[in-house]
FIVOSE-908387 format. One record per residue (C-alpha): residue in three letters; x, y, z. Coordinates in steps of 0.05 Angstrom, whole numbers, plus 5000, padded with zeros to 4 digits. Example, Ala and Ser with C-alpha at 12.3 -4.5 7.8 and 13.67 -1.06 7.14 Angstrom:
ala524649105156;ser527349795143;
***
This chain:
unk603850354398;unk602050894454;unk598750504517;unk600649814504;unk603149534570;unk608849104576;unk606748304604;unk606448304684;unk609247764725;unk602347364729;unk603547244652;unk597347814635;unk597148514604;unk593549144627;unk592049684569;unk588550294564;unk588550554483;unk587151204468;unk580951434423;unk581551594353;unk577452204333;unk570952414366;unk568851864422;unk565851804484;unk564051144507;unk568550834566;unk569350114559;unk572249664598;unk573748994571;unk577048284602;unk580547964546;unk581347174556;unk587547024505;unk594646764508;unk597147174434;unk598347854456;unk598148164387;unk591247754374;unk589048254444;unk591748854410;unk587948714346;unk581548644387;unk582749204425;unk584449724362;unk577949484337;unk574549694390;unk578450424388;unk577050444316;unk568850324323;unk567650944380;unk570450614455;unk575350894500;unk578450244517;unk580550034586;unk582749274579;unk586848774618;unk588548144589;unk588847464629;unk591546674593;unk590146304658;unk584546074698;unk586946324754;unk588347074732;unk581147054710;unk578446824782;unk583547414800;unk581947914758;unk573947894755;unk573947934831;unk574448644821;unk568649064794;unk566349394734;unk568248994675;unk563349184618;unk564048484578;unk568947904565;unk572347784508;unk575247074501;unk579046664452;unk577045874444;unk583045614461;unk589845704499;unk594745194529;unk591444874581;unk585645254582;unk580245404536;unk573345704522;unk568545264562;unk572845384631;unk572446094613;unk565146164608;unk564545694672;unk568546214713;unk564946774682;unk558246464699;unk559646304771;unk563046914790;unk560147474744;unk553947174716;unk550847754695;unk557647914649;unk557147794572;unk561747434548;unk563747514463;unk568046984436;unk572847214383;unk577346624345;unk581246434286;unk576045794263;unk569645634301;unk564545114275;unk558245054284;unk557344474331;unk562844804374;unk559745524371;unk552845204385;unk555944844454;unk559445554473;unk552745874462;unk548745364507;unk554745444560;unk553046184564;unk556246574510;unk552947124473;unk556147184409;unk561746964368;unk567147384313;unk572147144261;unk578647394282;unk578547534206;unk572047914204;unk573248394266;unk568648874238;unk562748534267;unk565848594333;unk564149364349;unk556349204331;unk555248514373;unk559248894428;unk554149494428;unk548248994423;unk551548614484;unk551849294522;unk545549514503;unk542448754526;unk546448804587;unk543649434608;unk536349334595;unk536948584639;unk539449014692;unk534349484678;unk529548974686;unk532748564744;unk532449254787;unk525049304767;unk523548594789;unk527448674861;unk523549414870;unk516748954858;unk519148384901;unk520148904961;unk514049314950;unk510248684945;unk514348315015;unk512349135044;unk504249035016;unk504248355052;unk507248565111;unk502349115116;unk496248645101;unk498848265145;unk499048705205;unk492749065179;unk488548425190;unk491948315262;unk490549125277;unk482848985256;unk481348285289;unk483848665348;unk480749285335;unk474048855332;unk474748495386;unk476149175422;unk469549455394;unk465348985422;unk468249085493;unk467349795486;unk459849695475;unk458449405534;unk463249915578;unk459950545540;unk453450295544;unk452850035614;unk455750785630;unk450951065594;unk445450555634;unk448550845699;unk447751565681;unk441351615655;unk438851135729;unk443551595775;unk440452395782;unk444252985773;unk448053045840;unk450052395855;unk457552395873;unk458551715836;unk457052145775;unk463252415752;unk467651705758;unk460951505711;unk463352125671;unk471051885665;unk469351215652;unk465951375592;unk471451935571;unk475551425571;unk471950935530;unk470551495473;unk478351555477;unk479550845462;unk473650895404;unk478151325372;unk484350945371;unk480150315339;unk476750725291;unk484150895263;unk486250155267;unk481049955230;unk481650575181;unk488850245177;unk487249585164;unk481149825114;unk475149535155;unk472350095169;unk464950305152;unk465150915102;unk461051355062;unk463851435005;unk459952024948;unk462952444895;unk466953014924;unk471053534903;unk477553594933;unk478454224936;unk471854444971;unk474453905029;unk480554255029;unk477755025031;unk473354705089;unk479154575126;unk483355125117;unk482155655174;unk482754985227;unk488654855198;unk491055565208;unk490455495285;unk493154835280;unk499554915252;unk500755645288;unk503356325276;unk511255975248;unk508755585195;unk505755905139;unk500355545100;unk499455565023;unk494055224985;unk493755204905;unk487654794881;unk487454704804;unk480054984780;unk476354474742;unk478053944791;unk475653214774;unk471352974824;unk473152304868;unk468651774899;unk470551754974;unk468151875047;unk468652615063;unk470252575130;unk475152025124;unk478652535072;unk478553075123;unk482652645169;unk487552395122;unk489253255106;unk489153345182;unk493652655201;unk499352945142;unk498653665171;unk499453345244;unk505653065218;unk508453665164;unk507754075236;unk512253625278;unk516753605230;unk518154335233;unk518554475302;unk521555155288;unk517255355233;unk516855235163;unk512355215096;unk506454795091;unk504654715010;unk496554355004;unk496754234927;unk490353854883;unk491053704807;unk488653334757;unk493552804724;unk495052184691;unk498451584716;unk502151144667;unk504250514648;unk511750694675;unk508450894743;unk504050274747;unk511949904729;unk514850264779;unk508450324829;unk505349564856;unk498149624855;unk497650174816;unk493450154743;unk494250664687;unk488251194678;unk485951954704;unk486652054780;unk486452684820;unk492452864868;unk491753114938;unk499153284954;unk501653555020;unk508853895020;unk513154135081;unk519754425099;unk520953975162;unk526653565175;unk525453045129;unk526552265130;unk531851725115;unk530651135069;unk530250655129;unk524651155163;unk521351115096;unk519750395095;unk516150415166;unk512751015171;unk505350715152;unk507150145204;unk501250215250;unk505850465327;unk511350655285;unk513251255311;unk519951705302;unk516852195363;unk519652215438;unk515751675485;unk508351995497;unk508552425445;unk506152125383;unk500851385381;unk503651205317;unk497151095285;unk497051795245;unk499951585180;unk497650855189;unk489851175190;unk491751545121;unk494050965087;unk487750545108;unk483151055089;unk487251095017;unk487050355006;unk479550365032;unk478150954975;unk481850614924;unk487451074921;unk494851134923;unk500251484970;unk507751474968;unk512051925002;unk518252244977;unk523952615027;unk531552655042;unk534152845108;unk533953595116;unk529953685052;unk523453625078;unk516853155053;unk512153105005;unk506452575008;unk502052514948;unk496452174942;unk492552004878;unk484951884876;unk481451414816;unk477452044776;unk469851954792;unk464952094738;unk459552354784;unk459253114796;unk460853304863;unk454553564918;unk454853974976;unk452953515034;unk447453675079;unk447453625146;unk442053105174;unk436653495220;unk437453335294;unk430852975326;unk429752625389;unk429551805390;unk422451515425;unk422250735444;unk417350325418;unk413749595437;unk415949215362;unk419248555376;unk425448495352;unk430247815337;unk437548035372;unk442347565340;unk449547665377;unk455347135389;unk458947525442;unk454847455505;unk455748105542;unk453948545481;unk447648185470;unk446248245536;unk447549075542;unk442849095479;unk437948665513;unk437849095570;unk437249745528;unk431549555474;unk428349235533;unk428849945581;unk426150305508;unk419649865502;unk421449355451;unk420248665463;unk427148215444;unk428347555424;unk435347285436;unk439246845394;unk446546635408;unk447446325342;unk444446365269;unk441545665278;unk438245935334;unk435146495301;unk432846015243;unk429245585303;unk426446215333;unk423646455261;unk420445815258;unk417645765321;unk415046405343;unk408146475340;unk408247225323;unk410347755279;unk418947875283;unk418748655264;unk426148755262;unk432148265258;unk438648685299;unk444248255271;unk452748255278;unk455648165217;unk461247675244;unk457346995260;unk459746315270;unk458345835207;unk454146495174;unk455247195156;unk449247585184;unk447747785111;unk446247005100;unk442546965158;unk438147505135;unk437947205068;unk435746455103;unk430646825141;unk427347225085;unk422646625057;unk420246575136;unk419147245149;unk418347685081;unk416348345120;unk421748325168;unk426248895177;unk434648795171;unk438649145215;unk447148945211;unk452149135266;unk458848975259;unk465149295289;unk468049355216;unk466449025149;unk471848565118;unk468648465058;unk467349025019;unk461248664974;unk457848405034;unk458349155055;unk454849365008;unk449148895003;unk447849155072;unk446649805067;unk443249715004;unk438649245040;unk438449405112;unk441749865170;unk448149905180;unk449650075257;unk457550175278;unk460549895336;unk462150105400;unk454350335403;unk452250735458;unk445150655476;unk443351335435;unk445951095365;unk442550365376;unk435550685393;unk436751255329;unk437750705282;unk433450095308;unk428050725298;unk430550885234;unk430050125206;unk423650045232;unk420350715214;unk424050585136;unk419650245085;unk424049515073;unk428949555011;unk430248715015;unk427748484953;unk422048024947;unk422847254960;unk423346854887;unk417646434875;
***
């Protein structure tokens, strides 16, 4: 018979068989059994139901070890027994060295206590020698089982890592906004003392423009914690219906000048564009951060594609996506021709300081900030890019049902003082000190509380009306929104203004500016006066006490 190999020296055969009529499925098959014919049988079996066979047979434990060291056996077929060895040593080798392998014992007589203890030691099937026609059909089953597990097994090791990457990055988001916080507060004081100077020191005073640097400076850093917290998703937003494409017609001539005369811009926006629920401005940043980037990456020139559509997201992507849930989203996609990224690049780029740019030239907070503001809007981004072949970063938005309005610019009016009293309630020392000192320059008359037990004592205790309570968010032993709460009963008329240098809890953020002010640190004297006038001047929205 053509391709029957002759017994090697190690006392096992290799054959390949040639196909019989139309077929065109390779398989390659370890046969466990000391009767050569018996192998030949099984493997004209396997010719005669479709398979190209490729199959080496093996009688000894030691072949086995041998011969499923190397790669890219499809399945195992075994006898029970052979001199010296038999079924239950074969399935122990299989299982420690290919575990993953099927394994499909074929033999002349198998009961059914013995074929029950083969199944439990990890065989999938068993055949009559005498009924080989069920051998092609458990075979394909066995293939078609194999395949899916794998199937699955990838699936369950691309979750694992996008979920090890998602905790890494909540991880390091919570370190970039603790420090981001704690970076805001400092900045209050620097920026607001500046601003102090300034306004005491006239026009010509030489100590002016260090005054003038100092607070450059500090608007500088302002920036760079406004995009850690963006990163980390603590950062106040507005979020309204929008329509993407009106953002992204906007932006279009800036982004003209900003990517230059060798990079041509193209934008297709579908018509009929589903509107989304997020902060305008924050979306305007996330098109400019990705065109920041598409430009670097084509320092010779290139093609920059801005695409918006509507689509649908399935149950494969949410399989295939962590985090993400079936339904209608909109997606904001930004193409370029640069020079693309590896796999390893891939996996780091929204790293907050991850950078791929020379020293100086890059913070590597761009694509960090987009991701942030994503997560914050309840969206999605993932990249896709091979070396050379450019980028493409999508990002899909939850469909709002809320038409989309033009936003209106707020009219521009000047801030007066006034002589309310107001209860400041502020852990870190030097910030409520800098307020102090500026509602005190403006008029108003402050109480100071370090600590919300203080402010309860001082609610208690003061003889007087409390107009306004200016409270951080962040308090030992109570939120400032539980302050305010404790406080209501004692002082129903009272006003509610929240600071905070970002919001970790998204509820709680809510509840405050449905009930009170919401004023963003680092303040500068300005913004504190505009909204302290704002809460006062603003009928209270706090409901009523319960009786």
């Amino acid at each position: 018979e053509g391709g029957q190999g002759a017994p090697s020296a190690g006392g096992h055969t290799r054959m390949r068989w040639p196909r019989e009529g139309i077929m065109n499925k390779l398989l390659r098959v370890l046969i466990v059994e000391d009767a050569e014919e018996d192998a030949a049988l099984t493997v004209r079996a396997l010719t005669r139901g479709g398979f190209e066979v490729v199959s080496e047979r093996v009688d000894r434990a030691d072949d086995l070890r041998r011969v499923l060291s190397r790669e890219g056996w499809d399945i195992i077929i075994t006898d029970w027994s052979m001199p010296g060895f038999g079924v239950l040593g074969a399935l122990a080798i299989a299982r420690e060295m290919a575990p993953d392998l099927p394994v499909i014992i074929v033999s002349g007589t198998v009961g059914e206590e013995t074929a029950i203890e083969a199944l439990r030691a990890g065989a999938r099937d068993f055949v009559l020698k005498g009924r080989l026609t069920r051998l092609v059909p458990a075979v394909e089953r066995e293939l078609r089982e194999s395949a899916a597990r794998r199937l699955a097994e990838q699936e369950l090791r691309s979750t694992e890592e996008q979920l090890r990457q998602a905790q890494k990055m909540e991880a390091v988001g919570r370190l970039a906004g603790g420090v981001a916080h704690d970076f805001n507060n400092m900045l209050s004081v620097i920026l607001s003392y500046t601003e102090i100077l300034l306004s005491d020191l006239p026009s010509g005073d030489p100590l002016r423009p260090d005054l003038e640097e100092i607070r450059k400076a500090g608007l500088r850093a302002t920036n760079l914690t406004r995009q850690l917290l963006a990163f980390s998703r603590r950062q106040v937003m507005q979020r309204r219906a929008l329509d993407l494409n009106r953002v992204v017609q906007g932006l279009e001539a800036m982004l003209r000048r900003l990517l230059g005369a060798d990079i041509e811009l193209s934008v297709a926006g579908q018509p009929s564009l589903w509107s989304v629920k997020a902060d305008a401005g924050q979306i305007e940043q996330v098109i400019m951060n990705l065109a920041v980037n598409a430009r670097d990456a084509m320092p010779t020139g290139g093609k920059l594609v801005v695409e918006t559509k509507n689509t649908e997201l399935t149950g494969q992507d949410a399989r295939e996506r962590l985090g993400v849930k079936p339904g209608s989203y909109v997606m904001l996609a930004v193409t370029d021709s640069g020079i693309g990224m590896d796999k390893e690049t891939q996996a780091r780029i929204f790293e907050p300081f991850f950078t791929t740019k020379d020293q100086g030239k890059g913070t590597g907070l761009g694509l960090s900030t987009v991701f942030g503001i994503v997560a914050q809007s309840d969206g999605h981004i993932w990249a896709e890019s091979e070396p050379n072949r450019g980028s493409t970063f999508k990002i899909y938005f939850p469909k709002s049902e809320e038409s989309a309005k033009t936003a209106s610019s707020p009219p521009s009016i000047s801030v007066p003082g006034g002589s309310e009293t107001i209860l400041l309630v502020e852990d870190d020392e030097q910030v409520r000190a800098v307020a102090h000192e500026i509602l005190k320059r403006h008029g108003y008359h402050v109480l100071e509380a370090a600590s919300p037990g203080d402010a309860i004592v001082i609610c208690e205790q003061h003889p007087a009306k409390i107009h306004l309570l200016l409270t951080d968010v962040i308090l030992p032993r109570m939120s400032g929104r539980l302050l305010a709460d404790r406080l209501r009963p004692l002082r129903p008329e009272m006003r509610v203004l929240f600071m905070s240098g970002y919001t970790g809890d998204t509820a709680v953020h809510q509840g405050e500016v449905e009930f009170g002010g919401f004023l963003p640190k680092p303040f500068t004297p300005p913004a504190l006066m505009a909204k302290v006038r704002e809460a006062l001047s603003t009928p209270s929205k706090w409901p009523p006490p319960e009786s």
